[in-house]
PDB file as gemmi writes it, atoms N, CA and C in Angstrom:
CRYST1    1.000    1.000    1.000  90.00  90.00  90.00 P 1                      
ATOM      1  N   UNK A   1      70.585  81.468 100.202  1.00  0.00           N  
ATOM      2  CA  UNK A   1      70.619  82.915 100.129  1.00  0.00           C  
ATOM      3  C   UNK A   1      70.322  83.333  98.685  1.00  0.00           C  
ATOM      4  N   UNK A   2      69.436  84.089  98.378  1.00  0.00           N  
ATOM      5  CA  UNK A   2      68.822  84.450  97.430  1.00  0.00           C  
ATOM      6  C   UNK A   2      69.910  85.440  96.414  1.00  0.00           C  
ATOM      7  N   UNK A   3      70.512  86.080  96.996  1.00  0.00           N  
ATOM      8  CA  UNK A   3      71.280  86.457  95.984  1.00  0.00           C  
ATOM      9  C   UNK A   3      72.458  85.915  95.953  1.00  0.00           C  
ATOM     10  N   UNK A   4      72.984  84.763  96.404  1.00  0.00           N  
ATOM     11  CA  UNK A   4      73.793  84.057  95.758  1.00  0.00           C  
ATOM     12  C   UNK A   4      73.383  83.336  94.728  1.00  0.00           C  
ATOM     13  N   UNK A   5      72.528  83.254  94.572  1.00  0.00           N  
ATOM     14  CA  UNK A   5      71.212  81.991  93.743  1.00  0.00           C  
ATOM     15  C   UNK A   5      71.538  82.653  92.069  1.00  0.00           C  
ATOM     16  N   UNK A   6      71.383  84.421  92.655  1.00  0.00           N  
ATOM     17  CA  UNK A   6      71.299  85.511  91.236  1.00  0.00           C  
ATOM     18  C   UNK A   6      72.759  85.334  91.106  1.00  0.00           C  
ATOM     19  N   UNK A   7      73.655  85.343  91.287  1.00  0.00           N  
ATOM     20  CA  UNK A   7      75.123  85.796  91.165  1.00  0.00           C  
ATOM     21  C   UNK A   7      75.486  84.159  90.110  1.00  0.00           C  
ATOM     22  N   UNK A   8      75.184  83.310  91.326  1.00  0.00           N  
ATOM     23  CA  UNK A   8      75.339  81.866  90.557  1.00  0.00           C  
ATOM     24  C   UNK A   8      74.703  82.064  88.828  1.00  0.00           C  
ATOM     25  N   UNK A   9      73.603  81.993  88.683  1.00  0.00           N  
ATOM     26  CA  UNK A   9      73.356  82.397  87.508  1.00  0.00           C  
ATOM     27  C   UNK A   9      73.696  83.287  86.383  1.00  0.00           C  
ATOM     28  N   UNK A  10      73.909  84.538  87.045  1.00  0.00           N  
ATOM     29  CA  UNK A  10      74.846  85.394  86.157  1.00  0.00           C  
ATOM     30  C   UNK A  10      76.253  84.775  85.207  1.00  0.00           C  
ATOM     31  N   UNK A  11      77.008  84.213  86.547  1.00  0.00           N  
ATOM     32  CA  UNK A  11      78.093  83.701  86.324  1.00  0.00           C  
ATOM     33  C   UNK A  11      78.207  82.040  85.543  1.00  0.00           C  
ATOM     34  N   UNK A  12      77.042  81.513  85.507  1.00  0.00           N  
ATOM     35  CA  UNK A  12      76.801  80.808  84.482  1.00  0.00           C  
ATOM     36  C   UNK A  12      76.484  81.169  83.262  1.00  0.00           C  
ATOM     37  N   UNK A  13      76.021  82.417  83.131  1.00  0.00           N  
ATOM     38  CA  UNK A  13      75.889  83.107  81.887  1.00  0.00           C  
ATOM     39  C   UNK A  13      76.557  83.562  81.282  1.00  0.00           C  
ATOM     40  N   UNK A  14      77.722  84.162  82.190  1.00  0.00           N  
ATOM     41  CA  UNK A  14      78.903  84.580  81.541  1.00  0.00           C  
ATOM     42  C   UNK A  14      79.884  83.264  80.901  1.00  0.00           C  
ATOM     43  N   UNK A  15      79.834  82.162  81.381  1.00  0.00           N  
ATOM     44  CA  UNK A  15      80.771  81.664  81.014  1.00  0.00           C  
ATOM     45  C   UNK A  15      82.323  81.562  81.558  1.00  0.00           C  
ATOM     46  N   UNK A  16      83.380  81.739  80.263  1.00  0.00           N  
ATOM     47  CA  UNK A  16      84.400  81.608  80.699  1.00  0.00           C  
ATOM     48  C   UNK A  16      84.930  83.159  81.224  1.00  0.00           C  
ATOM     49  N   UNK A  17      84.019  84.235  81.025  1.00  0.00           N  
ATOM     50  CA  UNK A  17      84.292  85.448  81.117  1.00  0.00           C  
ATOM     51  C   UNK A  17      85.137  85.961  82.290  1.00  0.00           C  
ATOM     52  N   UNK A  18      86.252  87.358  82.167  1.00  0.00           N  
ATOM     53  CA  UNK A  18      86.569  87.262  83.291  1.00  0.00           C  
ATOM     54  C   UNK A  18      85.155  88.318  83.843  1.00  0.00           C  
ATOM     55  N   UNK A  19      85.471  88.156  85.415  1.00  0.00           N  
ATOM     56  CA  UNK A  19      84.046  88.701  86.043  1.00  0.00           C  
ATOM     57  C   UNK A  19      84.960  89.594  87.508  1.00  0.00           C  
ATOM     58  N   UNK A  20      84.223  90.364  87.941  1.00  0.00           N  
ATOM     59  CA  UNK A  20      84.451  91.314  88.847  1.00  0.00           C  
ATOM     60  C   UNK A  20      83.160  91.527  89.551  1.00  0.00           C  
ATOM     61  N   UNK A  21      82.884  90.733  90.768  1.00  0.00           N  
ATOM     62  CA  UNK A  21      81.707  91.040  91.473  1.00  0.00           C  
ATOM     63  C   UNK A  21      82.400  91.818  93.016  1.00  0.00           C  
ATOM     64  N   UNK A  22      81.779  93.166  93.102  1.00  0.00           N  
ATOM     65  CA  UNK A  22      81.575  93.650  94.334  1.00  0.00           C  
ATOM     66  C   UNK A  22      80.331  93.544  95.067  1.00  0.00           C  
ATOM     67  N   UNK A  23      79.873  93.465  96.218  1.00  0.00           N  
ATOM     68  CA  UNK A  23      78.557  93.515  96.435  1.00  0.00           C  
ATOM     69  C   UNK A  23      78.840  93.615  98.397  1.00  0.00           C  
ATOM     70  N   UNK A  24      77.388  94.398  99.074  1.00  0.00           N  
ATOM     71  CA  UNK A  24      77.703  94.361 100.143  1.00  0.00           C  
ATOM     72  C   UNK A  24      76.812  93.188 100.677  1.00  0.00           C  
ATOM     73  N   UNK A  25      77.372  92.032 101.095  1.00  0.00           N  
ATOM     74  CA  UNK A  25      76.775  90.658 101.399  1.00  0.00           C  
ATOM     75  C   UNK A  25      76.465  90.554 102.963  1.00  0.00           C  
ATOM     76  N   UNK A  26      76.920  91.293 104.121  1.00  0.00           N  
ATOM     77  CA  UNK A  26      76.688  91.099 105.156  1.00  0.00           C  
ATOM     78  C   UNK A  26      77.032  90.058 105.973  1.00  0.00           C  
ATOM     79  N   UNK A  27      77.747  89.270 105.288  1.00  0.00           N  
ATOM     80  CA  UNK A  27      78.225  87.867 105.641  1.00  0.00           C  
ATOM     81  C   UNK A  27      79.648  88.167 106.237  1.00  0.00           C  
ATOM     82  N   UNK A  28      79.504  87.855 107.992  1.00  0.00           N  
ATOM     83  CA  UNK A  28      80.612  87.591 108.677  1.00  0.00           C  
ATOM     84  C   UNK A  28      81.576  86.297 108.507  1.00  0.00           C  
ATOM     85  N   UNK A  29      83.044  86.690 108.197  1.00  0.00           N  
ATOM     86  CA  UNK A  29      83.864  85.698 108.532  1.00  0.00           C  
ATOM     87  C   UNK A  29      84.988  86.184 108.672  1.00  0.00           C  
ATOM     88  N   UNK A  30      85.942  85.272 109.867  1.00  0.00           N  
ATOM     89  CA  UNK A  30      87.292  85.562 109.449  1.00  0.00           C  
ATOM     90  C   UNK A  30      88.302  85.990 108.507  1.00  0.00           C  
ATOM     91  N   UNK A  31      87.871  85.452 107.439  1.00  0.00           N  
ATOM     92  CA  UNK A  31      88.715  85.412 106.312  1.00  0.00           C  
ATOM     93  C   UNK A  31      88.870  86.323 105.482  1.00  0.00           C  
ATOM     94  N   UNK A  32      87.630  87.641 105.772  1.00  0.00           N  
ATOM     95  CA  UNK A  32      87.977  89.205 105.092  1.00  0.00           C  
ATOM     96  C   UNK A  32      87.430  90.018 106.433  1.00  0.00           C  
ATOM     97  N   UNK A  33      87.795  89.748 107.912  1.00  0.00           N  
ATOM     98  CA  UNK A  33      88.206  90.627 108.996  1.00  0.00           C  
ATOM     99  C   UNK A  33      86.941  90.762 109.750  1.00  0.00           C  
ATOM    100  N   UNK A  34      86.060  90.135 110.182  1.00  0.00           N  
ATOM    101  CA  UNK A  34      85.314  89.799 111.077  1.00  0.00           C  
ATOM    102  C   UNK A  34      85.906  89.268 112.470  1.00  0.00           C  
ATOM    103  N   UNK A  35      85.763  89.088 113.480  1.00  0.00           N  
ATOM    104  CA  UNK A  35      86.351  88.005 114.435  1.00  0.00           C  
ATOM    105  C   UNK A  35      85.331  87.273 114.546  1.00  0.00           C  
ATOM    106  N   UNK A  36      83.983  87.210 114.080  1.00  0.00           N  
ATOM    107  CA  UNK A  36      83.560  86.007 114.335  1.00  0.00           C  
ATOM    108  C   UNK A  36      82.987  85.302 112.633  1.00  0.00           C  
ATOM    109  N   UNK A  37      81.959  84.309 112.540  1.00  0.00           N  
ATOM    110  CA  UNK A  37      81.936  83.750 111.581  1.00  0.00           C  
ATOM    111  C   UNK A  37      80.398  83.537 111.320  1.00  0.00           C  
ATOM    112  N   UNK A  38      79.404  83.661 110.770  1.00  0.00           N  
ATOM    113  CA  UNK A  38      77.624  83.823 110.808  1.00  0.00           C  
ATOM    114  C   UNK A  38      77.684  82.525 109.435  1.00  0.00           C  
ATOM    115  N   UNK A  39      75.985  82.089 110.200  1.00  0.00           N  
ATOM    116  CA  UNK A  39      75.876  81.145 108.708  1.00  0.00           C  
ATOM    117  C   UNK A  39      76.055  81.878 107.554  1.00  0.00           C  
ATOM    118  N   UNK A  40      75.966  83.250 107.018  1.00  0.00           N  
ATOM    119  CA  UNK A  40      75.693  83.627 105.953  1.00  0.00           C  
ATOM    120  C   UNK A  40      77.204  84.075 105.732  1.00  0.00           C  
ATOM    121  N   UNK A  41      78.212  84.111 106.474  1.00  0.00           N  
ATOM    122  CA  UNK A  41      79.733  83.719 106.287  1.00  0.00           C  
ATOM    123  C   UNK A  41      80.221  82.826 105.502  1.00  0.00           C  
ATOM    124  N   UNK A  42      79.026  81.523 106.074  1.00  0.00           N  
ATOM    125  CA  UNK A  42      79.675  80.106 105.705  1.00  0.00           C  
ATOM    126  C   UNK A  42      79.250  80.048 104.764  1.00  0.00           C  
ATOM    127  N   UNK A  43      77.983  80.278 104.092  1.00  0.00           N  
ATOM    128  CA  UNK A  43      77.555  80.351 102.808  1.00  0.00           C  
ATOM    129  C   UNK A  43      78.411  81.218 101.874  1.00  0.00           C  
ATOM    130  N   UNK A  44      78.809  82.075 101.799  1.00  0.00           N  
ATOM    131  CA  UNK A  44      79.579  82.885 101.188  1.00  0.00           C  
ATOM    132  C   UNK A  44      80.526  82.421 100.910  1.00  0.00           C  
ATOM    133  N   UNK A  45      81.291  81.558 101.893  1.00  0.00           N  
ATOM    134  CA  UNK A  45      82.934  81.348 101.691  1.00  0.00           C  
ATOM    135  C   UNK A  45      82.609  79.820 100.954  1.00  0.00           C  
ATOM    136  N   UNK A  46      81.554  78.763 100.489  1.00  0.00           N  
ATOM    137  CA  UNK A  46      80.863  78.002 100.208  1.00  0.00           C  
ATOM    138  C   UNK A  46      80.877  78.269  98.466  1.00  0.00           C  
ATOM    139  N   UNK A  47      80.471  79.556  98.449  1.00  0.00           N  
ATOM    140  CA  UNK A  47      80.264  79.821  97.372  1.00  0.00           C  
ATOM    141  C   UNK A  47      81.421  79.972  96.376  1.00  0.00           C  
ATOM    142  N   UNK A  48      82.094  81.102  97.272  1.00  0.00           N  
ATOM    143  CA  UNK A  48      83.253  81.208  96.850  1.00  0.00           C  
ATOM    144  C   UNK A  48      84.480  80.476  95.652  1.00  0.00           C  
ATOM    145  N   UNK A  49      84.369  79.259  96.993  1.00  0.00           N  
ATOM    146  CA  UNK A  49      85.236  78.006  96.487  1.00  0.00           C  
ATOM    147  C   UNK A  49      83.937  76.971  95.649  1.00  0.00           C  
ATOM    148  N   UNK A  50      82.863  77.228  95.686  1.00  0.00           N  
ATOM    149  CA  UNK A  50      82.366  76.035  94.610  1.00  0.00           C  
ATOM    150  C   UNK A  50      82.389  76.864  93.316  1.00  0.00           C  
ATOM    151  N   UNK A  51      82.437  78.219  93.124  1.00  0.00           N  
ATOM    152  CA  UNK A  51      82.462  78.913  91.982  1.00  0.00           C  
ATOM    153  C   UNK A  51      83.593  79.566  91.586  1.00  0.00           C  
ATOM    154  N   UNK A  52      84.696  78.752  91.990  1.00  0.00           N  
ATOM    155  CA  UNK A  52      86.375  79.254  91.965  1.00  0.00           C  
ATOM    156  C   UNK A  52      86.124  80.626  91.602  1.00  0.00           C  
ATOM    157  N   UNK A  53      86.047  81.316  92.569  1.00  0.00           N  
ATOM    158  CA  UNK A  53      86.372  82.591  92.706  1.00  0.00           C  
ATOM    159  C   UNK A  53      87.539  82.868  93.624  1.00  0.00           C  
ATOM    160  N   UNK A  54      88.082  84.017  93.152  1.00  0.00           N  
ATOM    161  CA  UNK A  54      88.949  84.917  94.464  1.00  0.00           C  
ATOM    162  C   UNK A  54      88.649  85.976  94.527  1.00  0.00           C  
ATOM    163  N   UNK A  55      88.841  86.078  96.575  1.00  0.00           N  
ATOM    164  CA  UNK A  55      88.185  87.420  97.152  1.00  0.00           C  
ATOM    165  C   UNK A  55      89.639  88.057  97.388  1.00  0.00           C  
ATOM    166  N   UNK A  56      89.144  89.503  96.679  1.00  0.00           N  
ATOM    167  CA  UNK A  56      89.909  90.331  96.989  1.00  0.00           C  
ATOM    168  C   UNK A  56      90.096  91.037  98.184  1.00  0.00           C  
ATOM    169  N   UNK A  57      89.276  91.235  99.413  1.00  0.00           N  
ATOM    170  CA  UNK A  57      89.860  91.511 100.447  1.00  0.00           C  
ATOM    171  C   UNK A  57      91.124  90.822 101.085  1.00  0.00           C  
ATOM    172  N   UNK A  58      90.966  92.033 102.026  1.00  0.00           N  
ATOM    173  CA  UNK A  58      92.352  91.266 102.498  1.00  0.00           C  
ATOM    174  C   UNK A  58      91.877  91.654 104.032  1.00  0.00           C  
ATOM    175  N   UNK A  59      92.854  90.983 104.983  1.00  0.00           N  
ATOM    176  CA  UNK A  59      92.105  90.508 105.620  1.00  0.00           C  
ATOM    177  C   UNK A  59      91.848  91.019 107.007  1.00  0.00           C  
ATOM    178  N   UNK A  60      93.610  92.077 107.126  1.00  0.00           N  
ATOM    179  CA  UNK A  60      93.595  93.081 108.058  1.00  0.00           C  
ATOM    180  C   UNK A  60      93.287  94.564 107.452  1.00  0.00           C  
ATOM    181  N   UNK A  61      92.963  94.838 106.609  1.00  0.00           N  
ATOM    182  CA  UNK A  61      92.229  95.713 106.121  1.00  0.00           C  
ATOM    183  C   UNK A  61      91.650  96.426 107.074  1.00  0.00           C  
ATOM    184  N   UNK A  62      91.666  97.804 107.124  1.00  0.00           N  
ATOM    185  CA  UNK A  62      90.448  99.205 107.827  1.00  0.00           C  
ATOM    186  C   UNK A  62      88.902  98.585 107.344  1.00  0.00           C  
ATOM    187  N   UNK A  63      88.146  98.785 108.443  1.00  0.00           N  
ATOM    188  CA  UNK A  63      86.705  97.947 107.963  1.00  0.00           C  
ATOM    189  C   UNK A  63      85.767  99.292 106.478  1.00  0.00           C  
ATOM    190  N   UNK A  64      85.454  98.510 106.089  1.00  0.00           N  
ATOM    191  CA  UNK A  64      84.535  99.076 105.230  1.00  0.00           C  
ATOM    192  C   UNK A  64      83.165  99.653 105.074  1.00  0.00           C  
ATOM    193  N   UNK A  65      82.772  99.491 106.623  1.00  0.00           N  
ATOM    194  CA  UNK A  65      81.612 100.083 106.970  1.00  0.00           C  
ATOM    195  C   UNK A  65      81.818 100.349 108.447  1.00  0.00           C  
ATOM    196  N   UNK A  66      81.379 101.573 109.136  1.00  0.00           N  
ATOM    197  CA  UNK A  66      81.467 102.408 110.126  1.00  0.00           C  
ATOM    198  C   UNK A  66      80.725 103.092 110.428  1.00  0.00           C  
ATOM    199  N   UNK A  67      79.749 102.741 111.325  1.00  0.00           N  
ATOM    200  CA  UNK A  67      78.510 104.005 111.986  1.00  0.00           C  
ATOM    201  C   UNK A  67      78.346 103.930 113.552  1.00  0.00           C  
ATOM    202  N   UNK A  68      78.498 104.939 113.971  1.00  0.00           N  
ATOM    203  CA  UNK A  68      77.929 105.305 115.566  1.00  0.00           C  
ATOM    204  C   UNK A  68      78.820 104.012 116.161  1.00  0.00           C  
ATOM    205  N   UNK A  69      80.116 104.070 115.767  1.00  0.00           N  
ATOM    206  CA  UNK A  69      81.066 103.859 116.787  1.00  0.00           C  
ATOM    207  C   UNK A  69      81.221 101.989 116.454  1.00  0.00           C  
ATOM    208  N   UNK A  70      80.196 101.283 115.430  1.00  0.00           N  
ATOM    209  CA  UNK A  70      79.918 100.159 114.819  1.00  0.00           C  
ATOM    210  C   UNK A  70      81.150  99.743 113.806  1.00  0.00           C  
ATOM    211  N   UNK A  71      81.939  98.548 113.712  1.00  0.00           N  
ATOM    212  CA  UNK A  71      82.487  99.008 111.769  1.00  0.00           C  
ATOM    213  C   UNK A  71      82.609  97.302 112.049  1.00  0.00           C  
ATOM    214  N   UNK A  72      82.342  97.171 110.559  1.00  0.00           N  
ATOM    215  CA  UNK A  72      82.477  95.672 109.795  1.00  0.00           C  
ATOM    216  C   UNK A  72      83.166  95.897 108.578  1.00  0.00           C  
ATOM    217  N   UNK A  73      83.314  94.597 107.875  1.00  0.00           N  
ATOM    218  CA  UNK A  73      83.645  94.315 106.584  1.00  0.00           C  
ATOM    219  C   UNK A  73      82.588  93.806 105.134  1.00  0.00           C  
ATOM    220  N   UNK A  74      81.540  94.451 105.709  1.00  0.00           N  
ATOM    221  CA  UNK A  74      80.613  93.601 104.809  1.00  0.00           C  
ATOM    222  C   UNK A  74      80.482  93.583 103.209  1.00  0.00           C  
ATOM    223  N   UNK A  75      81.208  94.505 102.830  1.00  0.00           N  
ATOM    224  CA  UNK A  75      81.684  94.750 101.077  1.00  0.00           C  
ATOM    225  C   UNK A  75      82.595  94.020 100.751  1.00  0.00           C  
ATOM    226  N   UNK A  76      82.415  92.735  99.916  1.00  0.00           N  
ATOM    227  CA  UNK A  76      83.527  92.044  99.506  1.00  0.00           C  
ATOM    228  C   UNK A  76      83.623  92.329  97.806  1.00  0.00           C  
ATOM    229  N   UNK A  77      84.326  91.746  97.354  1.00  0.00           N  
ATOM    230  CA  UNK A  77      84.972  91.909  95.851  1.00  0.00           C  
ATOM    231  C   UNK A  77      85.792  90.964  95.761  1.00  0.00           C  
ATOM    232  N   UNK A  78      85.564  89.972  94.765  1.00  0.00           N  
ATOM    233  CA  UNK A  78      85.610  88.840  94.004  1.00  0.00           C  
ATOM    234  C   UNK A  78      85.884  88.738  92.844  1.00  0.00           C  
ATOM    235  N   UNK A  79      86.658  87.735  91.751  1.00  0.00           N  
ATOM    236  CA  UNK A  79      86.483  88.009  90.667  1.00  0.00           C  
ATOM    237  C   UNK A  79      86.631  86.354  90.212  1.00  0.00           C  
ATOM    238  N   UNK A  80      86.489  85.929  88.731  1.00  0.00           N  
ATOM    239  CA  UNK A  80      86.527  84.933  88.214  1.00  0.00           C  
ATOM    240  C   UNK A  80      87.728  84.769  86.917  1.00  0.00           C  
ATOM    241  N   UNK A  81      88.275  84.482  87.219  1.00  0.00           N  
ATOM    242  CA  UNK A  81      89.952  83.816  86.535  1.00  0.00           C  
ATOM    243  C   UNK A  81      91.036  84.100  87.517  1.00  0.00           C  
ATOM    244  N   UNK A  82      91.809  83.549  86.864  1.00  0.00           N  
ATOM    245  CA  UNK A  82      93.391  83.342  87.758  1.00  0.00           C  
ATOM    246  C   UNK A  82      94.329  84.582  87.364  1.00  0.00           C  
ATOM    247  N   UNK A  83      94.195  84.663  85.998  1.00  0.00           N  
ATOM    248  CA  UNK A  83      95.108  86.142  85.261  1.00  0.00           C  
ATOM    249  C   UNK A  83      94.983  86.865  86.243  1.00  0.00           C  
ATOM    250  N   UNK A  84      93.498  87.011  86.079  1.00  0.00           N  
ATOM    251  CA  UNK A  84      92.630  88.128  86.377  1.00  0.00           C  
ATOM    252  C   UNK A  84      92.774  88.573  87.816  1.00  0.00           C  
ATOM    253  N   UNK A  85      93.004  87.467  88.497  1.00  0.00           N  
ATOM    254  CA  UNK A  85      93.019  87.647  90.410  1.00  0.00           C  
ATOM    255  C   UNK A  85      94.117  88.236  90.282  1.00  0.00           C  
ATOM    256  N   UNK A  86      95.491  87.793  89.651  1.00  0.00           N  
ATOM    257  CA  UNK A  86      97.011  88.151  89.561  1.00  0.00           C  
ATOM    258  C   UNK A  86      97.587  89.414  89.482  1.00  0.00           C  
ATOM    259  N   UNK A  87      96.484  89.947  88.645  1.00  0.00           N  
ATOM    260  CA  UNK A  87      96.572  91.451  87.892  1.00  0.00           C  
ATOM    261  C   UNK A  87      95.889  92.399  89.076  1.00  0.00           C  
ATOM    262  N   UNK A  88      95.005  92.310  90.350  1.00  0.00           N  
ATOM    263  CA  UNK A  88      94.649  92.835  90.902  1.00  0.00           C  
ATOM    264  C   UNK A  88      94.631  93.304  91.946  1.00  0.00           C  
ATOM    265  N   UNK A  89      94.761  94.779  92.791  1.00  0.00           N  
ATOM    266  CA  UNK A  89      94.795  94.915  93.856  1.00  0.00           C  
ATOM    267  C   UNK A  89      93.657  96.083  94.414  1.00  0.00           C  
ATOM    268  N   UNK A  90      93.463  95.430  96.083  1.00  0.00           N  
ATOM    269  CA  UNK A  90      92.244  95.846  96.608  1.00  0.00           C  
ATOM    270  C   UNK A  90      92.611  96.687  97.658  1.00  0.00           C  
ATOM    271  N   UNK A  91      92.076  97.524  98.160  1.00  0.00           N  
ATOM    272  CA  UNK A  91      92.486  98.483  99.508  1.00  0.00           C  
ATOM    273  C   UNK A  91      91.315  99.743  99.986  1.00  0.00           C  
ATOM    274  N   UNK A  92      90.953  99.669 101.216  1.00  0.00           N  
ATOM    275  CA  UNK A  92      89.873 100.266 101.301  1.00  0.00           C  
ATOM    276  C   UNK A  92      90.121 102.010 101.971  1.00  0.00           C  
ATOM    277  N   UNK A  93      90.126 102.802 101.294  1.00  0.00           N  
ATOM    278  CA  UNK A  93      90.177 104.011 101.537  1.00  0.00           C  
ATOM    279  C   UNK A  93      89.892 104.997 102.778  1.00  0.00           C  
ATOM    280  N   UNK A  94      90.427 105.750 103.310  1.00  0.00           N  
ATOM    281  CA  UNK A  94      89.876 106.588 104.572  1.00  0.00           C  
ATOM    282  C   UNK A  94      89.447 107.809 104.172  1.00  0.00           C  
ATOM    283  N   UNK A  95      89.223 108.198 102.957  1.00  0.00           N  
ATOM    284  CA  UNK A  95      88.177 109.500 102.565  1.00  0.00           C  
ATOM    285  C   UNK A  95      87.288 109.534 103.203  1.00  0.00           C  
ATOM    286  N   UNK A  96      86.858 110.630 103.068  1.00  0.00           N  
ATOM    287  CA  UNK A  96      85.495 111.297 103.687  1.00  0.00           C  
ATOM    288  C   UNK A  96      84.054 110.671 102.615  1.00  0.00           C  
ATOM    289  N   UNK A  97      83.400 109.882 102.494  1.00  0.00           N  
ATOM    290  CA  UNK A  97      82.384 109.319 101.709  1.00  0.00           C  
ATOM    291  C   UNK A  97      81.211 110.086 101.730  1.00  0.00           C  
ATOM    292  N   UNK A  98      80.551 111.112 103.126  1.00  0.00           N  
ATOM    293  CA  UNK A  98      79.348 111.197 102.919  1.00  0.00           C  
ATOM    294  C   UNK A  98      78.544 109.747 103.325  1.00  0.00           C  
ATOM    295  N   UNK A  99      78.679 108.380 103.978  1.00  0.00           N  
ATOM    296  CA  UNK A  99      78.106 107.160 103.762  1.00  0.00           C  
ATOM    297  C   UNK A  99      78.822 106.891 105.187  1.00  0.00           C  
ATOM    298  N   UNK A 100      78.209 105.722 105.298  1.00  0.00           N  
ATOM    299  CA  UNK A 100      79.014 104.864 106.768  1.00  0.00           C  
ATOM    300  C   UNK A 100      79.989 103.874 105.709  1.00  0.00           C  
ATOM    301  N   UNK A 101      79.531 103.709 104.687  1.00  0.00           N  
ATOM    302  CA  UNK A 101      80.704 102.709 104.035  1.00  0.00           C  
ATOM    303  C   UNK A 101      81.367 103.310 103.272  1.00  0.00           C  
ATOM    304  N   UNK A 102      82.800 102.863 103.590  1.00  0.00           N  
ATOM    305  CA  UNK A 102      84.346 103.623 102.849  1.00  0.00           C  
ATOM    306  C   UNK A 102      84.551 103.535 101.535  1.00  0.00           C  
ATOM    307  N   UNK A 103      85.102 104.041 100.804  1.00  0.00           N  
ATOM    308  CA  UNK A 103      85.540 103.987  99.608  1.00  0.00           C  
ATOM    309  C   UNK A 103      86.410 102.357  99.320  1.00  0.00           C  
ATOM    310  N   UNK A 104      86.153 101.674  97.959  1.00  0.00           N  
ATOM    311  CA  UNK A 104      86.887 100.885  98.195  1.00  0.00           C  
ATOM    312  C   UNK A 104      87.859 100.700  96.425  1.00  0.00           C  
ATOM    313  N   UNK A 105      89.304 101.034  96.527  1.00  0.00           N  
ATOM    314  CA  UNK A 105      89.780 100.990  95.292  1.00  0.00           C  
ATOM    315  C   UNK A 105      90.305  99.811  94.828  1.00  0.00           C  
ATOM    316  N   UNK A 106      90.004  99.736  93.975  1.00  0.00           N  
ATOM    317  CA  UNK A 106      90.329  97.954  92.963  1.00  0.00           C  
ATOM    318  C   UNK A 106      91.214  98.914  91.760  1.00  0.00           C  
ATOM    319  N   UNK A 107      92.756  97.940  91.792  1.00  0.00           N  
ATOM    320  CA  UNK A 107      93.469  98.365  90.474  1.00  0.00           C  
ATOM    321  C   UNK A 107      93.525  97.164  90.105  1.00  0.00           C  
ATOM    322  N   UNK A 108      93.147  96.887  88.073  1.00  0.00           N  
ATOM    323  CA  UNK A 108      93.278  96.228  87.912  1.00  0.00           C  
ATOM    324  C   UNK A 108      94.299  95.907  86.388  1.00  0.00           C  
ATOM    325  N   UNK A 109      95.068  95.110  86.113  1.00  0.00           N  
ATOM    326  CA  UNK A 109      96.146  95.595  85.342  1.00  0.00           C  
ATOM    327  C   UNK A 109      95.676  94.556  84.187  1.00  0.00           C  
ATOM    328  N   UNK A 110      95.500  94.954  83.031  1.00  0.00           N  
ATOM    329  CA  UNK A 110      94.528  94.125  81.587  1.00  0.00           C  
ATOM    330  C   UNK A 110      95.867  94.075  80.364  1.00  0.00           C  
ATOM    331  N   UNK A 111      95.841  93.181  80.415  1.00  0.00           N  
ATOM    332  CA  UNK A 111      96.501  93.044  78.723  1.00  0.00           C  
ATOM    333  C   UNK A 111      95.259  92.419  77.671  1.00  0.00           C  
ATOM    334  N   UNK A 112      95.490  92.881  76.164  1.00  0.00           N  
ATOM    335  CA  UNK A 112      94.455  92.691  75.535  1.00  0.00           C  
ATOM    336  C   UNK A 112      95.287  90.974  74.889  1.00  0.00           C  
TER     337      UNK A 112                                                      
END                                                                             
């Protein structure tokens, strides 16, 4: 998958940096509220763990995308360190967007 390919690289660029990737990946799986699981699931959750990341969804979560009666989870949010996962919380909003995909708020708590 081609933009895992870009992300991989980024995140080699950064280094030890902490990192905060959101992105809408389209990749079904259990594990941020799909019921089923797509190769591009398995790639994702692949990635995940070879690039010690943690995903901030969670997992019974309101879906994050919703049209004509449709809704998935396809917006995930990720980040790179352990502090950094510790300090953070994810939750996806029921505002009115204007969009089929929901608002999604990340608090994240920084000491310098």
């Amino acid at each position: 998958m081609e933009t895992l390919q870009e992300l991989h690289s980024i995140l080699t660029d950064l280094g030890d940096e902490r990192v905060l990737i959101c992105a809408d990946l389209n990749a079904h799986s259990r594990i941020w509220g799909y019921a089923n699981e797509d190769t591009r699931g398995a790639q994702v959750e692949d990635f995940l763990l070879a690039q010690q990341l943690f995903l901030l969804n969670e997992t019974n979560s309101p879906p994050s995308f919703e049209h004509r009666g449709r809704k998935g989870w396809p917006d995930l949010s990720f980040i790179k360190g352990t502090d950094f996962a510790n300090s953070c919380t994810w939750k996806v909003l029921e505002d009115y967007t204007h969009s089929d995909h929901n608002y999604i708020l990340i608090e994240a708590l920084l000491s310098q």
